[in-house]
C-alpha positions as CSV (number, residue, x, y, z in Angstrom):
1,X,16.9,-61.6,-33.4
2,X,20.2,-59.2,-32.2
3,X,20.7,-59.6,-28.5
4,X,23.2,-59.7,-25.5
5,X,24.6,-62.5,-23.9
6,X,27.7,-62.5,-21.3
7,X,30.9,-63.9,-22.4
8,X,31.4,-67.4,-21.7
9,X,34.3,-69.7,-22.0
10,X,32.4,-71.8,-24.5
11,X,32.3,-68.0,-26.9
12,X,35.8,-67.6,-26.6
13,X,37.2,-69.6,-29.9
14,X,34.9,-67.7,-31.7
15,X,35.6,-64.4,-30.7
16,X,39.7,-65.1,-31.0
17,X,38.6,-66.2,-34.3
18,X,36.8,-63.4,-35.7
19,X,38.1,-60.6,-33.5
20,X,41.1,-61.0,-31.5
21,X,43.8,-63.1,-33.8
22,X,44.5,-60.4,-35.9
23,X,44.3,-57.6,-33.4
24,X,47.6,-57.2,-32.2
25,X,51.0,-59.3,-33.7
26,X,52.6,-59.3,-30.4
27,X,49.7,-61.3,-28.7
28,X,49.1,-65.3,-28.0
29,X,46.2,-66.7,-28.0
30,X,46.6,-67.9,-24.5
31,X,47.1,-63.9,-23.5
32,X,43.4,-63.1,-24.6
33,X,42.0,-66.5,-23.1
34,X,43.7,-65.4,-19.8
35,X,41.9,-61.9,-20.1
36,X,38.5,-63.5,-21.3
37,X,38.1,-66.2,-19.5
38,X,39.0,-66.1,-15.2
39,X,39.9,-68.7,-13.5
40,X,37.0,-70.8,-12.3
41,X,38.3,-70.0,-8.5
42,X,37.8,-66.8,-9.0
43,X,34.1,-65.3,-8.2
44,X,33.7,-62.8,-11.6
45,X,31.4,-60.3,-12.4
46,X,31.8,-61.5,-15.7
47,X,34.1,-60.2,-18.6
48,X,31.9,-58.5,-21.5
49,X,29.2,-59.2,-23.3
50,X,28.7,-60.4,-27.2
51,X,25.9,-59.3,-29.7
52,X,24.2,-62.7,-31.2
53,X,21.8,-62.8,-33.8
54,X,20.8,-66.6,-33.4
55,X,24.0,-69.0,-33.4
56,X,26.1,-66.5,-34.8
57,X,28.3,-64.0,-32.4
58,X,28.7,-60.3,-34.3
59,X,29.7,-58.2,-31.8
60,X,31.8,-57.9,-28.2
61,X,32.9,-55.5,-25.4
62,X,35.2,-56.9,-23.3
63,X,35.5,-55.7,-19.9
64,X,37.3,-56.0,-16.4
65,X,36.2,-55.8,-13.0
66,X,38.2,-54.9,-10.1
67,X,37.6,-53.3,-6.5
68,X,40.2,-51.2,-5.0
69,X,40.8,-49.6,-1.5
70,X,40.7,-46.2,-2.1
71,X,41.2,-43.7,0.9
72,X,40.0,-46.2,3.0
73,X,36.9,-46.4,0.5
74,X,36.4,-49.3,-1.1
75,X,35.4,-48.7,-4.8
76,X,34.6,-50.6,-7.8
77,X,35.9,-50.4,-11.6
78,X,35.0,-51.5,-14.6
79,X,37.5,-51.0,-17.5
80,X,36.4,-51.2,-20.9
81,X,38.3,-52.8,-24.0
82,X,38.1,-54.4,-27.4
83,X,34.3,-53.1,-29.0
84,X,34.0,-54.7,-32.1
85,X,30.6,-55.3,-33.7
86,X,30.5,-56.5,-37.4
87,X,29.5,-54.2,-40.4
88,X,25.8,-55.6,-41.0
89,X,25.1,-55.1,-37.1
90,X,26.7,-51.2,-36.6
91,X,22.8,-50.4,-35.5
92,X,22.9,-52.4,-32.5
93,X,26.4,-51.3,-31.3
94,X,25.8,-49.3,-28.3
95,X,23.1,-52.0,-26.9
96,X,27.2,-53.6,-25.9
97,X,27.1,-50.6,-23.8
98,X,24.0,-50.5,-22.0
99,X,25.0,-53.3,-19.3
100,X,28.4,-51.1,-18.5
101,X,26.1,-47.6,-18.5
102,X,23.6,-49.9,-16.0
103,X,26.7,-49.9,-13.5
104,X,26.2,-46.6,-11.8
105,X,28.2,-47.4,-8.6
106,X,31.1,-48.4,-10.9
107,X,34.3,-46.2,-12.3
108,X,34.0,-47.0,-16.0
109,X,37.3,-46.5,-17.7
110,X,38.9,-46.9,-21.5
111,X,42.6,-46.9,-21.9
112,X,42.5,-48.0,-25.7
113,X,39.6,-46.1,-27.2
114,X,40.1,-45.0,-30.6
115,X,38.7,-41.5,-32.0
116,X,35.3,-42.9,-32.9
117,X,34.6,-44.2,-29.6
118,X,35.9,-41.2,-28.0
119,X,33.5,-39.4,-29.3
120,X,30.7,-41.3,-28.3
121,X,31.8,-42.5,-25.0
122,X,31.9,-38.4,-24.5
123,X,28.5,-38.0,-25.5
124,X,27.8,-41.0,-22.8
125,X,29.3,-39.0,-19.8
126,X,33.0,-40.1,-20.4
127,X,35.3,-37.2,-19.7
128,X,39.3,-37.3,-20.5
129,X,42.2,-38.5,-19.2
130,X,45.3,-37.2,-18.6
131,X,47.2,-39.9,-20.9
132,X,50.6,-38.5,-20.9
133,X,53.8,-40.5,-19.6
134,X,56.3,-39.8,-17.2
135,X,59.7,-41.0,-17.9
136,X,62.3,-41.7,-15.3
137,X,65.9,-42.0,-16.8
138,X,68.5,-43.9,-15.2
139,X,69.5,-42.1,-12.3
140,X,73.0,-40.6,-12.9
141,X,72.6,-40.4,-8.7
142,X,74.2,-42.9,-6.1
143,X,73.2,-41.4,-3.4
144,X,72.9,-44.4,-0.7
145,X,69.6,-45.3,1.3
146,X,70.5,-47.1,4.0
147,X,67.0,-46.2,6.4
148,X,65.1,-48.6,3.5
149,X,64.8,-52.1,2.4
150,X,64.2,-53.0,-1.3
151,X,62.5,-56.6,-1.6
152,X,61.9,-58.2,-5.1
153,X,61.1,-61.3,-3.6
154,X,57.4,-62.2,-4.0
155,X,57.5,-64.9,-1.3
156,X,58.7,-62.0,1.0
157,X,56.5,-59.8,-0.5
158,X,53.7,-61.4,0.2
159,X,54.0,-61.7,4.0
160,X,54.5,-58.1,4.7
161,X,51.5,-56.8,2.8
162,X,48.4,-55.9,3.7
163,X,45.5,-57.9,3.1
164,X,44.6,-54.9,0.4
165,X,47.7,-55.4,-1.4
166,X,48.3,-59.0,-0.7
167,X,45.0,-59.3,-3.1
168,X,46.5,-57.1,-5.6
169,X,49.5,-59.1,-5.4
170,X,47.6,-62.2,-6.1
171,X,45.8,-61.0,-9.0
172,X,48.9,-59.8,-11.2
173,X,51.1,-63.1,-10.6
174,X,51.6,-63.4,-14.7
175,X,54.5,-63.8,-16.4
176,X,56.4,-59.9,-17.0
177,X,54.6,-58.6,-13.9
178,X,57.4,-57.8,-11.0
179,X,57.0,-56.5,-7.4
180,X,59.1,-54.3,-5.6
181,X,58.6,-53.6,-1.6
182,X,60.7,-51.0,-0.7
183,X,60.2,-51.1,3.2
184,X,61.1,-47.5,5.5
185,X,60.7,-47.7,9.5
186,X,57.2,-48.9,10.2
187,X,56.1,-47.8,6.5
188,X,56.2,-49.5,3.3
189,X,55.8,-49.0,-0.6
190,X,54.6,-51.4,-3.1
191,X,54.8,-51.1,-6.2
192,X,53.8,-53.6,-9.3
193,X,55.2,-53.2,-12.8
194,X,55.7,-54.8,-16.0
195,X,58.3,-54.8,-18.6
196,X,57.0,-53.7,-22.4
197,X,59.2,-55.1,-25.2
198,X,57.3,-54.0,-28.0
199,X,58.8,-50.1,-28.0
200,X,61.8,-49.3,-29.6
201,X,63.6,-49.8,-26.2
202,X,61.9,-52.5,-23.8
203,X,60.9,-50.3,-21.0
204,X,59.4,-50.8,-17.4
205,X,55.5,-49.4,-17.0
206,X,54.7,-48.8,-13.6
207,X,51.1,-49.0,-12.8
208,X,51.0,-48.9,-8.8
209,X,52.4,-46.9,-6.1
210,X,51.0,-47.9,-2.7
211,X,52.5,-45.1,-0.9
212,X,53.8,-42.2,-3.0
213,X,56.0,-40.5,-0.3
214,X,58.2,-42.9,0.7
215,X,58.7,-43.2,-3.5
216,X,58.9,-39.5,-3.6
217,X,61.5,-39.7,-0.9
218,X,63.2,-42.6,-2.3
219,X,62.9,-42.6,-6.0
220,X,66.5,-42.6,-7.4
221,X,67.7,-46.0,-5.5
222,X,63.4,-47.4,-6.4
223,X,63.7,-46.5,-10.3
224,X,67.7,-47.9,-10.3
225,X,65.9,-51.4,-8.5
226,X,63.2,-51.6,-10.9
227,X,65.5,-51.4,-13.9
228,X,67.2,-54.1,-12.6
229,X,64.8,-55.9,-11.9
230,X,62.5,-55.7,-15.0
231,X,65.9,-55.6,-17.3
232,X,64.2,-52.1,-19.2
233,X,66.2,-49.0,-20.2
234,X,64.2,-46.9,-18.6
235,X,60.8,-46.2,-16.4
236,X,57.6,-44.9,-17.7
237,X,54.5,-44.0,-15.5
238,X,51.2,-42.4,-16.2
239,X,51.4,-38.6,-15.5
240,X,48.1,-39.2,-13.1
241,X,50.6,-41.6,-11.2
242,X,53.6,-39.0,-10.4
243,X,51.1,-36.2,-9.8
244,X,53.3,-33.6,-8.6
245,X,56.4,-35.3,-7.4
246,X,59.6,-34.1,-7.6
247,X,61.2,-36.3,-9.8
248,X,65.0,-35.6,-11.3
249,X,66.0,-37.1,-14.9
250,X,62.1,-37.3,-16.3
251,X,60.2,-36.3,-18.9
252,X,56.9,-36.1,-19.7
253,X,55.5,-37.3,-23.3
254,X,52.7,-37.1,-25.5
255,X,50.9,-40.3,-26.4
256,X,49.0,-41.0,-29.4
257,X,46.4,-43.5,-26.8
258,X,43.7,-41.4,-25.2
259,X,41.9,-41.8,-22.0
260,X,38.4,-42.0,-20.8
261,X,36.7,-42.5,-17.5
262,X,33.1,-42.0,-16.0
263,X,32.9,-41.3,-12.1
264,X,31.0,-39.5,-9.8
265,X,33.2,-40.7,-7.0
266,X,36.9,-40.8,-8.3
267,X,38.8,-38.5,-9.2
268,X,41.2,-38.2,-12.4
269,X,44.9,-38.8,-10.1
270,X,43.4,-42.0,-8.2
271,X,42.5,-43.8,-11.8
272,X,45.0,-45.9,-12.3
273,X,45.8,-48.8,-15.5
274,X,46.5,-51.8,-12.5
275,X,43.3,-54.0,-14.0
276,X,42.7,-53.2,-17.8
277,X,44.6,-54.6,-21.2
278,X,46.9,-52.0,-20.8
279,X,48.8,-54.1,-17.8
280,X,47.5,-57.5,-18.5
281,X,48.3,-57.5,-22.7
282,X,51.5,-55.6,-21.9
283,X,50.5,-52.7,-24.1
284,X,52.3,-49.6,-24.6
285,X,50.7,-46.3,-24.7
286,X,53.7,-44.8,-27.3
287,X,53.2,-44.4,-30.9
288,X,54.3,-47.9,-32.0
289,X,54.2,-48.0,-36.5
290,X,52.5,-51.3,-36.9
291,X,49.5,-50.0,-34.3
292,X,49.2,-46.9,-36.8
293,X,49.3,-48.9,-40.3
294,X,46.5,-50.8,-38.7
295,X,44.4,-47.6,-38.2
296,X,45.2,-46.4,-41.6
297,X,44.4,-49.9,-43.2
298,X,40.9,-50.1,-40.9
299,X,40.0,-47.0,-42.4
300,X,40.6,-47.5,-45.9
301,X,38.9,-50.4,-45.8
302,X,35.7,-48.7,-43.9
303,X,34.8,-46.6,-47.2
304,X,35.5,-49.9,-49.5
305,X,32.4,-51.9,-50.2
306,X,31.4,-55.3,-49.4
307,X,33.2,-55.6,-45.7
308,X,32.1,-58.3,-43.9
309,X,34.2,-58.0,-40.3
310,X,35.0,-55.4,-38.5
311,X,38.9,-54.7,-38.7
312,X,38.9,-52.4,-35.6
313,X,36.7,-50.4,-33.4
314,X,36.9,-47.2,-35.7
315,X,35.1,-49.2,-38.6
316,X,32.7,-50.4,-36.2
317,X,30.5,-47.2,-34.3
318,X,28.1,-45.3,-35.5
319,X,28.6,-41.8,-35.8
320,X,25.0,-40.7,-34.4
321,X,24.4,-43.0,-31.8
322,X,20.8,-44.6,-31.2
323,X,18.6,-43.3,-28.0
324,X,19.5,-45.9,-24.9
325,X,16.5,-47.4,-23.6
């Protein structure tokens, strides 16, 4: 009998085995424990579920859970990642969804889905993302700014945040995550980033901005810090992130990743990529040509007979999804 259990620590060998050790070349194994399993000081919601038919795992959605500060609100997320159910089992591959659906006071978000999943998560009450990136340049400008302070210290850090950001702080203290406190008057702005080495150029990715006008004001001397202190050729952001900021030697790209949330609380621009795979794995959101010969492999192999795991997501969801109950 097919049903759902939560992801334990005592799963995870098995699903690295049959899911995740293949998945991406750039990973560890220890990266996906770290995502899977929390540390047992830390009071979880849980991190996904896995389909079992008896002793045998064929299925898992991953998931992480965060709550933010949002205007003052506090509000709770759920992002959504690696949905894999085996070949025999594609009939019970939206019961992985039912628990995530359940969570009506939660923002449910995918950063990774691929095109079979974004077509069902639509038909689920997803709506799209704005996925493009913003790319800041190195500043040709050397203008000074002598009415701030840039920390990258984190044990300075830490003592002038709030209690809001201190937590954030604490929860992204992994190795390629920096912090940058850039401190005006009785104001401050902190911002946590990591550096992405698998792009043709290692590049910073920005995924928080606690105060966007003192970086609006300040962004030349913040992007020139953040180079130096991630080491990347360059700054990339989600377009949701720089909103409408005048910012001088950027870009905005197309991505090949789409983006999904459901909310009826948040809105598109305070949806940020802080707490999912895309900041904890390091991912990057840019067409990268080993991610694309996967796809192309995963779907050759979907109309060859006699599969018996599911390569990727795209092999794995059925088209006409099954009634929830």
């Amino acid at each position: 009998m097919v049903a759902l259990q939560k992801i334990t620590a005592a799963m995870f060998d098995d699903l690295y085995g049959s899911y995740l050790d293949d998945d991406d070349p750039h990973l560890r194994k220890d990266d996906w424990r770290a995502l899977l399993i929390p540390p047992a000081d830390k009071d979880e919601p849980g991190t996904g579920y896995v389909l079992r038919d008896g002793d045998k795992i064929v299925g898992m959605l991953g998931m992480i859970f965060s709550e933010r500060m949002i205007d003052g609100t506090s509000r709770r997320f759920c992002n959504l990642h690696s949905w894999f159910v085996d070949d025999a089992y594609r009939g019970y591959s939206l019961m992985l969804m039912r628990p995530a659906l359940r969570l009506t006071d939660h923002t449910l978000t995918d950063f990774t889905p691929t095109d079979r999943v974004c077509t069902i998560s639509t038909r689920l009450g997803f709506r799209s993302l704005d996925s493009r990136l913003k790319i800041l340049l190195p500043s040709p400008w050397t203008k000074g700014h002598s009415d701030i302070e840039l920390v990258d210290d984190t044990d300075q850090i830490a003592g002038r945040l709030s209690a809001a950001d201190l937590r954030l702080m604490r929860d992204h203290t992994r190795d390629r995550f920096y912090h940058l406190l850039v401190e005006e008057g009785e104001g401050y702005c902190y911002l946590i980033f990591n550096r992405v080495d698998r792009h043709v150029m290692p590049y910073c990715h920005l995924h928080y901005i606690s105060n966007k006008s003192v970086f609006a004001r300040h962004e030349s001397a913040i992007r020139k810090q953040i180079l130096r202190t991630g080491g990347g050729r360059y700054v990339a952001m989600n377009a949701r992130l720089a909103g409408d900021m005048p910012l001088r030697s950027s870009l905005t790209v197309p991505v090949s990743t789409k983006q999904l949330y459901r909310s009826s609380d948040d809105s598109p621009e305070q949806v940020d990529t802080l707490y999912s795979e895309v900041s904890l794995l390091w991912l990057t959101t840019f067409p990268d040509a080993s991610h694309m010969l996967r796809r192309c492999v995963g779907r050759v192999q979907d109309i060859l007979p006699g599969r018996s795991k599911a390569v990727n997501p795209v092999c794995n969801i059925n088209s006409e999804p099954p009634a929830l109950t």
